[in-house]
N, C-alpha and C positions, 0 to 999 in steps of 0.2 A: 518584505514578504506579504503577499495578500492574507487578508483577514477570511479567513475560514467561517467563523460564527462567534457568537458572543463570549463561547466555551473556550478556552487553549485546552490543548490537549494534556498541560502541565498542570492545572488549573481545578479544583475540585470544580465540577460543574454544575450551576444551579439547577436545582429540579427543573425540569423541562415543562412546562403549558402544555397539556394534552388538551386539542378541541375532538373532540368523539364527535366525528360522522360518519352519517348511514352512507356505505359506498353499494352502488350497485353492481354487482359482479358480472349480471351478464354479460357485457362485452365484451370479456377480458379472458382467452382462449390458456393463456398461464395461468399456473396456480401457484400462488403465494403460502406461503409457511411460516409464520414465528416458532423456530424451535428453541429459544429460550430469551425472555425479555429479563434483561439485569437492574435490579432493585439499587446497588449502589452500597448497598450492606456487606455481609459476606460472600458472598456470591460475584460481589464486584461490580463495577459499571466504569462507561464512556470505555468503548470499543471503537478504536482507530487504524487498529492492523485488520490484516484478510485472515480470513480461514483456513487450514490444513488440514487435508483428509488423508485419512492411511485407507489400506487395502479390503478392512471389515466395513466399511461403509463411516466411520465417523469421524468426528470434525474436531480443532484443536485450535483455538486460539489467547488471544490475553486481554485482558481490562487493564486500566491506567490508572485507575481510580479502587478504592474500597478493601473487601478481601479480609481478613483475619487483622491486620495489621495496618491498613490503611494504604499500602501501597501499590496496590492491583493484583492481580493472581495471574497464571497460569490454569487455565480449563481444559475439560476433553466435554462433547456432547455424545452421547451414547445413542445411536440408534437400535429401539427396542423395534420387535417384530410384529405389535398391535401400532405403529406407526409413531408413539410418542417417541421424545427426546430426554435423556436422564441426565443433568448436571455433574461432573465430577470434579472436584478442585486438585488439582494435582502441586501448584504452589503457592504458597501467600508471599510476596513479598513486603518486607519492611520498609518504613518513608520515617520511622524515628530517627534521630541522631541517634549515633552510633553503630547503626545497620549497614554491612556494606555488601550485602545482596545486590541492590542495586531497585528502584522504584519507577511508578509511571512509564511502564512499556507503550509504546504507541506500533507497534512493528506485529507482522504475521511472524508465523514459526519456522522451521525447517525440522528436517528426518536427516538422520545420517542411515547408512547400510544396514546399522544394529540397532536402529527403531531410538535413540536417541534426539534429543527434541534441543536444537540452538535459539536464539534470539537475543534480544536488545534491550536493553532501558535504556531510558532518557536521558533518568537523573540517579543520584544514588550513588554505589560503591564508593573506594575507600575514599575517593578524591569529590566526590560529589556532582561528577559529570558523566554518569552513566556506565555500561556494564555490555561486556558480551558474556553471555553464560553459556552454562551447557545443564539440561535435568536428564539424568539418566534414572532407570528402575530396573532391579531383578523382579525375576517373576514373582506376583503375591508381591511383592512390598511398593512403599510408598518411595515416592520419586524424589532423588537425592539433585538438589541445584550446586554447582561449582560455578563459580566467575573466572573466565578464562582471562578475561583483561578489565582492569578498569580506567577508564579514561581521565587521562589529567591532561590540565592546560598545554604543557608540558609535551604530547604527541600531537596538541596541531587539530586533534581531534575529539570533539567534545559533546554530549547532546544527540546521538547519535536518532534520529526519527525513525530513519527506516530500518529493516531487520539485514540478513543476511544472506547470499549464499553460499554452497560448498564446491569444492573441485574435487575430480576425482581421487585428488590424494590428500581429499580430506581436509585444506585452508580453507580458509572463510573471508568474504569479501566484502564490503559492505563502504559506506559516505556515513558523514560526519560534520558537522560545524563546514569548513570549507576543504575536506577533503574525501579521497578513496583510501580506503586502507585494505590491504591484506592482517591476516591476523594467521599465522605456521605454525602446528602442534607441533614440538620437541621433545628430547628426554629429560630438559629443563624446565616442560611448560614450552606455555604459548609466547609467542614473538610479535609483536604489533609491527609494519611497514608502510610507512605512507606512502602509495605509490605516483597520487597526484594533488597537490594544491592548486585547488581553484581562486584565482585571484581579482578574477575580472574584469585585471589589466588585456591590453593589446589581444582583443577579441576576446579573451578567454572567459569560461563560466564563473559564478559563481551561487554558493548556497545550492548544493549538491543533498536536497532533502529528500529527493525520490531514491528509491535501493536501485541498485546495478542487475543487468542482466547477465549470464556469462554463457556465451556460445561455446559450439561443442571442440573449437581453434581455441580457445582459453583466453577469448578476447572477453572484455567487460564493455557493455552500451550501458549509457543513462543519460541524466537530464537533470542540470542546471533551474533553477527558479529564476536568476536574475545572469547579469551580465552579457557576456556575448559584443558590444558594443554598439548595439543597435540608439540611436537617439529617440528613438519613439518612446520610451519608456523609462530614460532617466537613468537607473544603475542598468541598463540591457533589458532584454524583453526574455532571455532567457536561451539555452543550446542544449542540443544535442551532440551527448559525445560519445569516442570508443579510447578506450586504453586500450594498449597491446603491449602483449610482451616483448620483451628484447631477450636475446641471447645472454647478455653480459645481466641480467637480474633484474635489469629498470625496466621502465614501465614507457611507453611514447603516448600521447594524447594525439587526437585527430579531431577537430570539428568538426561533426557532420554536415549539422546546419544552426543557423545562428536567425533564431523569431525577432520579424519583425513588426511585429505586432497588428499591422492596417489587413493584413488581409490572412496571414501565413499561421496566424497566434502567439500569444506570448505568455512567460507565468504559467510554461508546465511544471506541474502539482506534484503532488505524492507519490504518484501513480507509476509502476515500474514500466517498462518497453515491452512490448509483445515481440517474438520471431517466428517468421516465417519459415517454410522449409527450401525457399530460394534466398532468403536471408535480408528480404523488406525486413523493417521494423516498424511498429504500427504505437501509435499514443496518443492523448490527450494535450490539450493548452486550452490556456483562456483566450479571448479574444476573437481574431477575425472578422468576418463579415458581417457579421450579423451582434459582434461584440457578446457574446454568449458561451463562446467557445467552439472547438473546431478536435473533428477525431482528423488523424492524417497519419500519411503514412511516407516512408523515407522508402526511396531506391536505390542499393549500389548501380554506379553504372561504371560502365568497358574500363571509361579514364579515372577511374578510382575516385570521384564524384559522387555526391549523392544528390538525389533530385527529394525536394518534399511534394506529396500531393495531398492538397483538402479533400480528403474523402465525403468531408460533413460539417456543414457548421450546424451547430444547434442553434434551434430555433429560437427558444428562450419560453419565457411563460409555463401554459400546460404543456408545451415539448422540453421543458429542465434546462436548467440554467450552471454555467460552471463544472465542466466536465473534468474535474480534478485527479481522479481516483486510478485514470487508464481504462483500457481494455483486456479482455483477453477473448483468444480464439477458439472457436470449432474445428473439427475436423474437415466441415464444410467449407470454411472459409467467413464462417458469420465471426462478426466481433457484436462481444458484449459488455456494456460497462455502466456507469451511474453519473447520474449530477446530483451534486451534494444541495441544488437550490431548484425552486421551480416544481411544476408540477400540477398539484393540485391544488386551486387555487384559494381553498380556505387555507393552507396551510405552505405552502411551498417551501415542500421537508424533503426535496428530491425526487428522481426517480428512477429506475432501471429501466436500461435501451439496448433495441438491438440492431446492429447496422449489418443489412445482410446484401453483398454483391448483386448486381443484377448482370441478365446478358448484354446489354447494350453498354457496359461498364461502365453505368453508375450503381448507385448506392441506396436500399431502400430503409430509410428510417422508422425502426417498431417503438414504442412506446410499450413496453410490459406490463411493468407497475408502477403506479404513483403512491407514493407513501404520505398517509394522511396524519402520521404525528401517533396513534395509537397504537401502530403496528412499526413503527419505527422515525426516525427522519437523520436525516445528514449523513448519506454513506460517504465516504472518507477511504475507502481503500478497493484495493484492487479485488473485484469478484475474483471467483475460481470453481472451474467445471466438472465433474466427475464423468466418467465410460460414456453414463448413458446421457450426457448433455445438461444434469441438473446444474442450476448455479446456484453458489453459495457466496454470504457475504456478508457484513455487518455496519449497524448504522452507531455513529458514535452518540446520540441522544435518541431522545423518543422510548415509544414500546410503554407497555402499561406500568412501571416502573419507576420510568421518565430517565433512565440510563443506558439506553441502547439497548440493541438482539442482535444477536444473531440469526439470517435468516436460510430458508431453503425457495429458490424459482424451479419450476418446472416450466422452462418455453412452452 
């Protein structure tokens, strides 16, 4: 697995080096936000998942680090109506022995129908290889956590990085160590299913550490880190894949496509799959052309093929380096997303981009923000947009702090 930063995300992470420079803002038509820089204390730090916004305008995500307990927390960010941001802690969890909450969330959250908040640890619950949970709250009170499974060696599934999602009858779907799992509420409790082991044998992916997507056909796409059987890269350069369902309960795997590294990318990241409403799928990788990384996009075609196209390699340098985190889309058709490297160049702590179509069908490359270490550095996860086009999104280090923020883009 590529090295991210000096940090793991398992890892207490060292205070971060803040170099404080004067940035000059006139050139730069977006507006940048810190609404909360995390200390590392109770409040929590090193922020690796994305953000979730409900319907009142605010935001919801988890630290991996800190918190009451030392195990990271559960947040809400509250937007007030004079423009600040108000902190709220809605869980601490536990990283002692004998807590089986579950610790070191690295995962965004989810909403069930009845305002219900799912997600992931790492590490932690009864077996010590992480947790799917669920916090729920009545009105006025404080939000209660249940662990709906915990992972042991034992399901194959372990460490789980990314979060989850949901189907309309309410499963949960999410990768793990080398697999997909389903997880089915019952009158017994929750059911864990592994629906596919990635093995890395005979083309197939493995190290399945980005979250699955799930179309409105109840298929799941994601992305492999390694395998595939590509020779440019040793264990694979890395695949894209879809599960399907079958009739009879299992699960079918499909390659989409299989990186190979010289030109296509390889060592897609974190970063979940965007869709389309013709049913492209658009993402990140390392690599290509320019060895910097490459956004691209996959097309179904007639013979049930998929074709990939580089929509974009990154430049590298002051255009960011290492496009790990994905994209997501506008209404427009604009993708937005970050390099966790690159940038500006006293510090090259990443930056936010926006690849927006042109007529001639290519692709123009924006530069938004550069993040110079005091306002944040290392995003790590998948931004996420709101009605009017804000994006939002967090850096796992940085911020005045030296443990991450959370932020708010205004393109």
């Amino acid at each position: 697995m590529r090295a991210k930063s000096a940090s793991s995300p398992f890892i207490i992470p060292a205070l971060f080096c803040l170099t404080l420079t004067l940035v000059n803002w006139a050139w730069a038509a977006p507006k940048y936000k810190v609404l909360h820089a995390f200390t590392g204390g109770n409040d929590g730090g090193s922020l690796w998942g994305s953000l979730l916004l409900d319907g009142r305008g605010n935001v919801y995500g988890t630290t991996n680090y800190g918190g009451a307990h030392g195990g990271g927390t559960v947040f809400e960010l509250v937007s007030r109506a004079n423009g600040t941001w108000t902190l709220a802690l809605l869980y601490n969890f536990c990283s002692q022995t004998g807590c089986q909450d579950g610790n070191a969330s690295t995962a965004g959250l989810i909403f069930d129908t009845a305002g219900n908040l799912y997600g992931t640890t790492g590490l932690g619950g009864a077996y010590e290889y992480g947790t799917v949970f669920e916090l729920t709250s009545q009105s006025g009170r404080a939000w209660e956590q249940t662990v709906l499974h915990s992972f042991d060696k034992q399901d194959g599934v372990t460490t789980p990085y990314a979060g989850v999602v949901m189907d309309p009858s309410g499963n949960l779907f999410g990768t793990g160590a080398g697999w997909a799992y389903e997880l089915s509420p019952g009158s017994n409790g929750w059911t864990l299913t592994g629906l596919h082991s990635f093995t890395g044998e005979n083309g197939d992916g493995s190290a399945p550490i980005a979250g699955v997507l799930l179309d409105p056909a109840g298929n799941l796409y994601g992305t492999t880190e390694h395998g595939g059987g590509s020779k440019s890269c040793g264990g694979g350069c890395g695949t894209v894949y879809q599960l399907h369902p079958i009739p009879d309960g299992s699960w079918k795997e499909h390659i989409l496509h299989r990186f190979q590294a010289r030109w296509d990318g390889a060592f897609p990241g974190v970063g979940a799959l965007v869709l389309d409403r013709v049913g492209n799928l658009y993402g990140t990788a390392d690599g290509g052309n320019s060895r910097y990384g490459v956004i691209f996009r996959l097309s179904p075609g007639a013979d049930g093929r998929w074709r990939e196209t580089v929509l974009y390699n990154i430049p590298g340098g002051t255009g960011g380096e290492s496009p790990g985190a994905g994209v997501v889309r506008d209404k427009a058709g604009n993708l937005f997303g970050t390099t966790i490297a690159g940038g500006d160049p006293k510090c090259g702590c990443g930056l936010i981009f926006k690849l927006a179509p042109q007529a001639n069908g290519k692709w123009k490359y924006i530069v938004l923000h550069r993040f110079t270490g005091y306002d944040g550095a290392q995003p790590d996860a998948n931004l996420v947009i709101d009605s009017k086009g804000n994006l939002y999104g967090t850096t796992a280090i940085g911020g005045a702090g030296g443990y991450g923020v959370a932020f708010e883009l205004t393109p």
